[in-house]
Structures are given as structure tokens and as C-alpha cells.
C-alpha positions in Angstrom: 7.9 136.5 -104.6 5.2 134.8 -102.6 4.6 131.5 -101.8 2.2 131.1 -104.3 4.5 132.0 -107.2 2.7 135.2 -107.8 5.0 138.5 -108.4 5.2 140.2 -105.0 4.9 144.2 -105.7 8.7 145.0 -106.3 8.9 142.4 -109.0 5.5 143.6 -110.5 7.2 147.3 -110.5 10.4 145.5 -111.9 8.2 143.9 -115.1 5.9 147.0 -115.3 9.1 149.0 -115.6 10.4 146.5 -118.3 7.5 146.4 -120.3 7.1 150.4 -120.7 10.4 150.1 -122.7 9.5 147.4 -124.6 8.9 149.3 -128.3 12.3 150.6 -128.0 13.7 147.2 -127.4 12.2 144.8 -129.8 11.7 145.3 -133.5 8.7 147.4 -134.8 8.1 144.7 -137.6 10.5 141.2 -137.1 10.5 139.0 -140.1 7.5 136.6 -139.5 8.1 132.9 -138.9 5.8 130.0 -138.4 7.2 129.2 -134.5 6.7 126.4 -132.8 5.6 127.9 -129.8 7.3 125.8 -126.9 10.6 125.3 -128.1 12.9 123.3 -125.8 15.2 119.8 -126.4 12.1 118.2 -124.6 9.5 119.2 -127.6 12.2 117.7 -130.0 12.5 114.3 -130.8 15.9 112.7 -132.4 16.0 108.8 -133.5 19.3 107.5 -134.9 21.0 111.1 -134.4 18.6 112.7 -136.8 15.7 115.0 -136.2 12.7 112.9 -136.1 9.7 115.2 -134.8 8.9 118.1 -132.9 6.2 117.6 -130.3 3.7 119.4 -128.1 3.2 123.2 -130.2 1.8 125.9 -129.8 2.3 127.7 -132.9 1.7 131.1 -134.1 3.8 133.7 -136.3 6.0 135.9 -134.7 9.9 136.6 -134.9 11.6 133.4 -135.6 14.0 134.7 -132.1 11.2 133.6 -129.6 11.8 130.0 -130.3 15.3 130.3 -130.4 15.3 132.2 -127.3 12.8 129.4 -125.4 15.2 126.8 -126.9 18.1 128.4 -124.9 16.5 128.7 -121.5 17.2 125.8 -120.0 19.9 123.1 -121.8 20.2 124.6 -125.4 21.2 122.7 -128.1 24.8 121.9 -128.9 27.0 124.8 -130.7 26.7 122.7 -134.3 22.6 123.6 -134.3 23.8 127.7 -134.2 26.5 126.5 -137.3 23.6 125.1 -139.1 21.1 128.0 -138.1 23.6 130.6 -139.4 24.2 134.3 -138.9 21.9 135.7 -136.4 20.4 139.5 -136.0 22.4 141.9 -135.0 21.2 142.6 -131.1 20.3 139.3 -130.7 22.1 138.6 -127.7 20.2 141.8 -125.9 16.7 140.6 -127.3 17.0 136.8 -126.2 16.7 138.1 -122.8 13.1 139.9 -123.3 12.1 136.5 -125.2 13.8 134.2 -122.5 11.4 136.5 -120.1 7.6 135.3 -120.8 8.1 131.7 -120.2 10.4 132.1 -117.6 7.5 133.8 -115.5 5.1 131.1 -116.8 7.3 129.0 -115.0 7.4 131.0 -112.2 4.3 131.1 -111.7 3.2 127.6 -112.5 5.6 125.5 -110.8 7.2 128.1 -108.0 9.7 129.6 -106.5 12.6 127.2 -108.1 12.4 129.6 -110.7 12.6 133.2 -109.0 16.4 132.8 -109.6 16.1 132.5 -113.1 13.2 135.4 -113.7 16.1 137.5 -111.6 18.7 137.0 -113.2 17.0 137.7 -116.5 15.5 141.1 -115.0 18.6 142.0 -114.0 20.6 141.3 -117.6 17.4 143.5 -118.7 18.1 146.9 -116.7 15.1 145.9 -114.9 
């Protein structure tokens, strides 16, 4: 990766190579869910140990395991949110990865290098 935080040609290669595979990776047609678009324990405001607001979205529809996914890239949130959530898709585990991807190369790319480890690491889980 350069300086810059742009994708140096072996990582470009590594995403091109990810992306070719990507119908065979992800559901054809996900249930739809209203998302909230940036999904991490900043965007979500608690008062008095409740759930008081969710801030900053950037909503859309799309499978209700992007924000999950974005939720878990950084600190998730503790194990009794998953007990609440209840049963995931089967493959999740294997799809969180291609979610966890996208903003980890906005990051990447918007605030450096810091976050080459992170884009790596989730490559490599990928095959990629």
C-alpha cells in the first residue's frame, strides 16, 4: 500500500480477484432490511443502560448482515446483543468477512496505513 492509502497493484489484483467471486459468495436475493448504514458502538447512543438513539446513518436496504458485520469491525457489542439478535444465517461467519471488507478499505483509504493490517487480515480469511 502506498503512502497515500491507495491499493498498491498486488492488493488491487488481491480485491479484483475477490470481487470476480463475489456472486458465488453472497446471496443472490438476501432478505431486505432497512440498515443503518454505519453501524458501530460510536453511531449508538445508550443513556441509563438503555438504547437511547442511533446516530449519524446512512441508510439504504440491503441484507440486514452488513450492519451487523460493520458493527463487528472494530469493538462489537457485548455477547447479550447476539442473545437478543437470535439465530443467525447459516454461513454467516464466512459472509461477515466480505461485509467487514468495504469499510475496512474506506478506512484504508481515508485515514491510512493504520488500517493495511486489518484490510489484510480480512483478504486473507477471504482466499484472497
Amino acid at each position: 500500500m502506498s503512502a497515500a492509502g491507495v491499493l498498491d497493484r498486488p492488493w488491487r489484483e488481491r480485491v479484483d480477484g475477490l470481487a470476480a467471486q463475489m456472486s458465488d459468495l453472497l446471496p443472490a436475493s438476501p432478505r431486505p432490511a432497512h440498515l443503518h448504514g454505519d453501524l458501530w458502538t460510536g453511531n449508538i447512543l445508550v443513556a441509563e443502560g438503555k438504547l437511547a438513539a442511533f446516530i449519524d446513518p446512512a441508510c439504504y436496504f440491503g441484507d440486514a448482515e452488513v450492519d451487523l458485520a460493520m458493527l463487528t469491525l472494530f469493538d462489537g457489542p457485548p455477547d447479550e446483543f447476539f442473545e437478543g439478535y437470535g439465530p443467525l444465517e447459516e454461513g454467516w461467519e464466512e459472509r461477515r468477512a466480505i461485509y467487514q471488507l468495504f469499510p475496512a478499505l474506506v478506512h484504508l483509504r481515508l485515514f491510512g496505513a493504520g488500517y493495511a493490517g486489518m484490510v489484510d487480515r480480512l483478504l486473507a480469511r477471504l482466499g484472497a
